[in-house]
N, CA, C and O atoms as a Tinker XYZ file with bonds, in Angstrom:
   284  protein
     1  N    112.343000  113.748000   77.041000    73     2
     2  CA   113.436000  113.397000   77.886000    64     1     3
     3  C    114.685000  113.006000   77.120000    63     2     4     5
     4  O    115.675000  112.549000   77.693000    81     3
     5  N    114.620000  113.184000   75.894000    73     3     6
     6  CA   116.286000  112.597000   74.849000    64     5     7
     7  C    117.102000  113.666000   75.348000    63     6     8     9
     8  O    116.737000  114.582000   76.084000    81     7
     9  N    118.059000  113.491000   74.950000    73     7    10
    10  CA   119.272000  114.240000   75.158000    64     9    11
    11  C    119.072000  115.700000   74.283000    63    10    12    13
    12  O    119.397000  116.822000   74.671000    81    11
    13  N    118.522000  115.379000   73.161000    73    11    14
    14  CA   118.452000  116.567000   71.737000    64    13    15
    15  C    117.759000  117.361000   72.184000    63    14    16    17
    16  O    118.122000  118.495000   71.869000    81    15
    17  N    116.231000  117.305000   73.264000    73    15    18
    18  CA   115.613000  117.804000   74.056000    64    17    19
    19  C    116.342000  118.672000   75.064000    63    18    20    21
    20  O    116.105000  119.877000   75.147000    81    19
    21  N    117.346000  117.972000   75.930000    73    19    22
    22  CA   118.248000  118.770000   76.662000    64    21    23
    23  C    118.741000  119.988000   76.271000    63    22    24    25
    24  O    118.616000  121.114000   76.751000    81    23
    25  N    119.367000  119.530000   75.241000    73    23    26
    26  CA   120.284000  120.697000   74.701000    64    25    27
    27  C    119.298000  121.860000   73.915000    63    26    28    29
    28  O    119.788000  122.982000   73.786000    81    27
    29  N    117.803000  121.592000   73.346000    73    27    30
    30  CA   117.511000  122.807000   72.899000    64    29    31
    31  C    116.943000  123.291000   74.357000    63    30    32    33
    32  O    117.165000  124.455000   74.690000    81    31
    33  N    116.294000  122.517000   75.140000    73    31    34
    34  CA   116.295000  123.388000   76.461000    64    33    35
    35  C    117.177000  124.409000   76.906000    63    34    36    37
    36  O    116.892000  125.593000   77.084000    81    35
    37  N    118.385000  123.793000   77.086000    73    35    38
    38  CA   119.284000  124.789000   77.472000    64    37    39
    39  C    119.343000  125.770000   76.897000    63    38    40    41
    40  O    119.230000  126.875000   77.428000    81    39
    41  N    119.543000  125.555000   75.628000    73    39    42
    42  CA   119.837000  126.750000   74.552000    64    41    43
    43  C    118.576000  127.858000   74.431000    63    42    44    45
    44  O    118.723000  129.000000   73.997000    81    43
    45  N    117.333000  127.296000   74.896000    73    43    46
    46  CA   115.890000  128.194000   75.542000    64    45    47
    47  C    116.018000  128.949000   76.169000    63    46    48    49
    48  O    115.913000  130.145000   75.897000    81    47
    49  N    116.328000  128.380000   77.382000    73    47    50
    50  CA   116.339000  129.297000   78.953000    64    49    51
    51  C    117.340000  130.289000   78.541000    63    50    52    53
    52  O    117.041000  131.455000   78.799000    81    51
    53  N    118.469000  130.079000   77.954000    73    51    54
    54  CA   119.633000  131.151000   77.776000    64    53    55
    55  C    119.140000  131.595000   76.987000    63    54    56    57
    56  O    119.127000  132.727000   77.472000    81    55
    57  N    118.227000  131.807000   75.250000    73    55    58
    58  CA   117.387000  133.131000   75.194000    64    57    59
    59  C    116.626000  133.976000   76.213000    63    58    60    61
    60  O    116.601000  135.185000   76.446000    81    59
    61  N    115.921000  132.750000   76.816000    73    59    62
    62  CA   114.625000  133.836000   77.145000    64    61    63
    63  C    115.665000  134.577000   78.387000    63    62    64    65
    64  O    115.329000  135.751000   78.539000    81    63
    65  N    116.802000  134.183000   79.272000    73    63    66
    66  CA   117.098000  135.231000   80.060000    64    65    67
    67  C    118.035000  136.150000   79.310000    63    66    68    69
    68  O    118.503000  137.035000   80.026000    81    67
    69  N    118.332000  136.160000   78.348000    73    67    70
    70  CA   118.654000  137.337000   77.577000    64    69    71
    71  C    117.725000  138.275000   77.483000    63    70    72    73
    72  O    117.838000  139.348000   78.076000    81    71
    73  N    116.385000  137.877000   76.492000    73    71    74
    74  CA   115.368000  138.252000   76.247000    64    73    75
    75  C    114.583000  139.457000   77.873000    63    74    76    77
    76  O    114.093000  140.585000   77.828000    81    75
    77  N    114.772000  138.677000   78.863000    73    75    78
    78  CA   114.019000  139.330000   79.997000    64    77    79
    79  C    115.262000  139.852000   80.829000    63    78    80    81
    80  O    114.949000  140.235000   81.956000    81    79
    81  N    116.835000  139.966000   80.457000    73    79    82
    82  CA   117.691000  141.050000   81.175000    64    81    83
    83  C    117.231000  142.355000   79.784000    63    82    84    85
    84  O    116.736000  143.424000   80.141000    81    83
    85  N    117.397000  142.159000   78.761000    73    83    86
    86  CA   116.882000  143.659000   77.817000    64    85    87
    87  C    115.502000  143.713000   78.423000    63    86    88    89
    88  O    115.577000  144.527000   79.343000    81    87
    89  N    114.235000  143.216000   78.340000    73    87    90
    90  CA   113.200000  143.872000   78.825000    64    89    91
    91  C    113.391000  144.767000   79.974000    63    90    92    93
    92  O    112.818000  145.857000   79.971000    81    91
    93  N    114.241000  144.367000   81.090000    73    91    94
    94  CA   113.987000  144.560000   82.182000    64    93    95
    95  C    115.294000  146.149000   82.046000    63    94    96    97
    96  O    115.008000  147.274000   82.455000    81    95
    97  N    116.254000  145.882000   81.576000    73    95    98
    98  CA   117.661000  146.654000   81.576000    64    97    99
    99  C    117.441000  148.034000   80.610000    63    98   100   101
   100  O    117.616000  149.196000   80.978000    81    99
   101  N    117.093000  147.663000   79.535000    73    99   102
   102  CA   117.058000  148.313000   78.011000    64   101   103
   103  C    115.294000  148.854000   78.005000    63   102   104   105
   104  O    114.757000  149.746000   77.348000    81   103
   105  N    114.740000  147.926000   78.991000    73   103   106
   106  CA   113.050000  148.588000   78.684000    64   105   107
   107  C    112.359000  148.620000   77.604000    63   106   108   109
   108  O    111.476000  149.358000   77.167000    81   107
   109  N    113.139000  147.294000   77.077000    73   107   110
   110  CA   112.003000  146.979000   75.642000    64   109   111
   111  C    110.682000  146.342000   75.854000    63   110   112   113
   112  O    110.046000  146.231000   74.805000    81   111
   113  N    110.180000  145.960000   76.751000    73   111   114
   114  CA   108.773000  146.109000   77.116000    64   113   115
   115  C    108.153000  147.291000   77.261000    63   114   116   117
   116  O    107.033000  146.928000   77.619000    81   115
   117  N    108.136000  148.390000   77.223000    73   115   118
   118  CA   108.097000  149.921000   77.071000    64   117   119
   119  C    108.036000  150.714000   75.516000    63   118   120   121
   120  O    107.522000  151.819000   75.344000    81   119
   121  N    108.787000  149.746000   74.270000    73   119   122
   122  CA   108.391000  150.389000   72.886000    64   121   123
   123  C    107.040000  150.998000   72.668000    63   122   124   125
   124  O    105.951000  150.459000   72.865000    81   123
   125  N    107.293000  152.258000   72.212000    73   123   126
   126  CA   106.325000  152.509000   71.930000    64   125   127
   127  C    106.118000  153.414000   70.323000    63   126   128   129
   128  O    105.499000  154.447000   70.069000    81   127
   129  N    106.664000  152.800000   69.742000    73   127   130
   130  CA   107.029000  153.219000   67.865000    64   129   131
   131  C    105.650000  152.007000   67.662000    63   130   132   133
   132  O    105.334000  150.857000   67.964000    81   131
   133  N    105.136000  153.268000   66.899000    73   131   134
   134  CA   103.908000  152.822000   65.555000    64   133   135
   135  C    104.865000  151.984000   64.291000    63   134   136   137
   136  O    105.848000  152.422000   63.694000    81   135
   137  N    104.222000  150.711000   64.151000    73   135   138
   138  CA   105.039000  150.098000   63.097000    64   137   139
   139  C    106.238000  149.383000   63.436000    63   138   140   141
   140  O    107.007000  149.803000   64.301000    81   139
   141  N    106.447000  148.244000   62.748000    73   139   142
   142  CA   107.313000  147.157000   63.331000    64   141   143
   143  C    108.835000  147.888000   63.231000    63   142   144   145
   144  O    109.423000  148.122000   64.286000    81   143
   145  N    109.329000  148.171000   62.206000    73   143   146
   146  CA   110.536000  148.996000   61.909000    64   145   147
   147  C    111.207000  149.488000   62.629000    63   146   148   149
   148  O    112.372000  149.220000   62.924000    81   147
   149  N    110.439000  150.377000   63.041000    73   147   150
   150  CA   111.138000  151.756000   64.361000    64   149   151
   151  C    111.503000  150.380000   65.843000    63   150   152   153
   152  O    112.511000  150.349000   66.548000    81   151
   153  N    110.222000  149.355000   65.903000    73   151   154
   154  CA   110.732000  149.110000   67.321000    64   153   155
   155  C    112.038000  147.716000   66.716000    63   154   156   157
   156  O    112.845000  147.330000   67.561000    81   155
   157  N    112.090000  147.207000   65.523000    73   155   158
   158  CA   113.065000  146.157000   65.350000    64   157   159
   159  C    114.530000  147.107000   65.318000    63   158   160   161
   160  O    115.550000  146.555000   65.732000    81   159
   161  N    114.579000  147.938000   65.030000    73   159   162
   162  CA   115.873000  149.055000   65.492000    64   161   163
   163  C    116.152000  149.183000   66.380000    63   162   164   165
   164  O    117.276000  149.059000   66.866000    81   163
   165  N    115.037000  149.518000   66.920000    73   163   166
   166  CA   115.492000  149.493000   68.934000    64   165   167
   167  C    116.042000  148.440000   69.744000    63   166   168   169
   168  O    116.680000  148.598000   70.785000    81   167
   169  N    115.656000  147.019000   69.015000    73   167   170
   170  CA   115.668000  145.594000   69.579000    64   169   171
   171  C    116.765000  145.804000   68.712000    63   170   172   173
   172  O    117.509000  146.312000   69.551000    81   171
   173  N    117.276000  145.802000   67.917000    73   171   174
   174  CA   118.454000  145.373000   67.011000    64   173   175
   175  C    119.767000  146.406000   68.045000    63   174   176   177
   176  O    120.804000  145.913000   68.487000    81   175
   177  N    119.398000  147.673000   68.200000    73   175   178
   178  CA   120.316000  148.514000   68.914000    64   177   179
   179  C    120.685000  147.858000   70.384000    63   178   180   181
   180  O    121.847000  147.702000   70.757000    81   179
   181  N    119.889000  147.610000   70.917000    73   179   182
   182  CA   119.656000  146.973000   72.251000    64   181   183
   183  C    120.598000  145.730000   72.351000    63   182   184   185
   184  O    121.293000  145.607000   73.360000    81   183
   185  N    120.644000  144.957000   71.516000    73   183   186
   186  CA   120.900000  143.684000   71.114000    64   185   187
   187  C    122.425000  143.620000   70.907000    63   186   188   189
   188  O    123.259000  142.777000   71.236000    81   187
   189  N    122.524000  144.979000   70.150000    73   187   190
   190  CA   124.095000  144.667000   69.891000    64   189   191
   191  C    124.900000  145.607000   70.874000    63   190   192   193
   192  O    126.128000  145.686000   70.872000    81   191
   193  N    123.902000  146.438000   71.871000    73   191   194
   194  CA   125.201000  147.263000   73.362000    64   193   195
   195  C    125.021000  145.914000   74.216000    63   194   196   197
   196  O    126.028000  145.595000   74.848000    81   195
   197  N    123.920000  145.078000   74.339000    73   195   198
   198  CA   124.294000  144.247000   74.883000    64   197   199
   199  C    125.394000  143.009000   74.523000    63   198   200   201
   200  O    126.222000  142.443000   75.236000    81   199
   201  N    125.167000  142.905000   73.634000    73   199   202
   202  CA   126.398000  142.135000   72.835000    64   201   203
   203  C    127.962000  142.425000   73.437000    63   202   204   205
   204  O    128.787000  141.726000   74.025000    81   203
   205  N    127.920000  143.892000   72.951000    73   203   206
   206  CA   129.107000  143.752000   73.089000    64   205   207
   207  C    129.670000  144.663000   74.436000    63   206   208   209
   208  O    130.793000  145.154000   74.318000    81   207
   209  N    128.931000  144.891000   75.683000    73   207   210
   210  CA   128.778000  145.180000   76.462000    64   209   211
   211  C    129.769000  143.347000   77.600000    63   210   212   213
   212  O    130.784000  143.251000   78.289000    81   211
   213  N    128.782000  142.442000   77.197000    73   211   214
   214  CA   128.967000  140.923000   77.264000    64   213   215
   215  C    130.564000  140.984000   77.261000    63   214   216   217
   216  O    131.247000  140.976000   78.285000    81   215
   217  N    131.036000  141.045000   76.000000    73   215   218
   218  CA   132.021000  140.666000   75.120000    64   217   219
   219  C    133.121000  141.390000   76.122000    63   218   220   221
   220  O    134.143000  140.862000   76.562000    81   219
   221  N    132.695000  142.610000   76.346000    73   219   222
   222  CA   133.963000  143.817000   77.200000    64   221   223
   223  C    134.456000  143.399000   78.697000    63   222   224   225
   224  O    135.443000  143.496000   79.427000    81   223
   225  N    133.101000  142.860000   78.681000    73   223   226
   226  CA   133.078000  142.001000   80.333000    64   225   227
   227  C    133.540000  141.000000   80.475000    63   226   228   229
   228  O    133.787000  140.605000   81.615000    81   227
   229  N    133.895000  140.028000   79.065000    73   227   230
   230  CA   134.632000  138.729000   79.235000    64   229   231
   231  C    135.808000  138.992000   79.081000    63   230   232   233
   232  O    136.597000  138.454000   79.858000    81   231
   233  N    136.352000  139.937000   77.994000    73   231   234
   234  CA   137.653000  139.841000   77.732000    64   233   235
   235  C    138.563000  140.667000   79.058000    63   234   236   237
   236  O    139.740000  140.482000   79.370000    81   235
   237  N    137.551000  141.622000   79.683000    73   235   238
   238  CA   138.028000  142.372000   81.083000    64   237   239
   239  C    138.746000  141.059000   81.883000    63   238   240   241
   240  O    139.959000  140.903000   82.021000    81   239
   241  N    137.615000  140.102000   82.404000    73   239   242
   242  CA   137.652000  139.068000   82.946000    64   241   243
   243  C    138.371000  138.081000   82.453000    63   242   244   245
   244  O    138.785000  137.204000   83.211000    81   243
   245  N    138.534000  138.064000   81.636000    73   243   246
   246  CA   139.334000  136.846000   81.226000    64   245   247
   247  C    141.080000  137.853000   81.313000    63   246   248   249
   248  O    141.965000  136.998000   81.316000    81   247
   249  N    141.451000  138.701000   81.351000    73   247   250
   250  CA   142.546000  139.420000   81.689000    64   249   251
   251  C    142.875000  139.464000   82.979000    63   250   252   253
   252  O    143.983000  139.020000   83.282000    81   251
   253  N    142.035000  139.981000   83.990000    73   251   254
   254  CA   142.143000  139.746000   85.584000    64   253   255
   255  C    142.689000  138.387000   85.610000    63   254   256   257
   256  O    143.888000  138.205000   85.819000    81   255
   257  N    141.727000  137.255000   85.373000    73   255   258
   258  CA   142.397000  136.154000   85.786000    64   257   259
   259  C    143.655000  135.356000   85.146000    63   258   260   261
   260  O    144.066000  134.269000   85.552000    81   259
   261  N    144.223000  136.154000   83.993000    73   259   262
   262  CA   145.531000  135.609000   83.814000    64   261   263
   263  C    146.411000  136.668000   84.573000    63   262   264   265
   264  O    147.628000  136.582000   84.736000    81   263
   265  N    145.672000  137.581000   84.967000    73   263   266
   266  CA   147.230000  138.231000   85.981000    64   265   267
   267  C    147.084000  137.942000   86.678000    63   266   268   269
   268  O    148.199000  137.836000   87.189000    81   267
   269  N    145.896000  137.387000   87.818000    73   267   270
   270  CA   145.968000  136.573000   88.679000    64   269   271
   271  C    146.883000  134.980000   88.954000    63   270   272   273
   272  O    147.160000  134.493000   90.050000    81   271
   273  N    147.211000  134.418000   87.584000    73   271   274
   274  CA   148.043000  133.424000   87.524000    64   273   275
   275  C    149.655000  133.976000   87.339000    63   274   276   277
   276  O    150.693000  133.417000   87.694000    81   275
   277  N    149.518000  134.918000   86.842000    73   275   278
   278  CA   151.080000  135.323000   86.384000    64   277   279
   279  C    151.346000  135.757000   87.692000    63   278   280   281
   280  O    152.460000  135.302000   87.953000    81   279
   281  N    150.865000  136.484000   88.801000    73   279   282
   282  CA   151.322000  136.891000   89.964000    64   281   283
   283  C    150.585000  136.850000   90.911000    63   282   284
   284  O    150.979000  137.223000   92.016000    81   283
């Protein structure tokens, strides 16, 4: 119940629903490469369209709503 507890909680739940929008989006529960390699590429590929997939969607959004203030 400390506070330090809080915060890695939080910082949990916001992996694991990362973790289970790629399973569910990207279908990395579905690898099916022999050998760790082939599927940490896939998770690494996955990882970074989602990344910056994220990133396109904030800076979109964060643009709407300053033209929303300017006019």
């Amino acid at each position: 119940g400390s506070h330090s507890y809080k915060e890695l909680y939080k910082k949990r739940t916001a992996v694991e629903r990362v973790n289970a929008y790629l399973k569910e989006f990207f279908q990395l529960d579905n690898i099916r490469h022999r050998g760790g390699k082939l599927a940490k590429v896939d998770f690494d590929i996955s990882c970074l369209v989602y990344t910056l997939s994220k990133l396109a969607v904030d800076r979109i959004n964060k643009q709407m709503n300053e033209m929303k203030k300017a006019g």
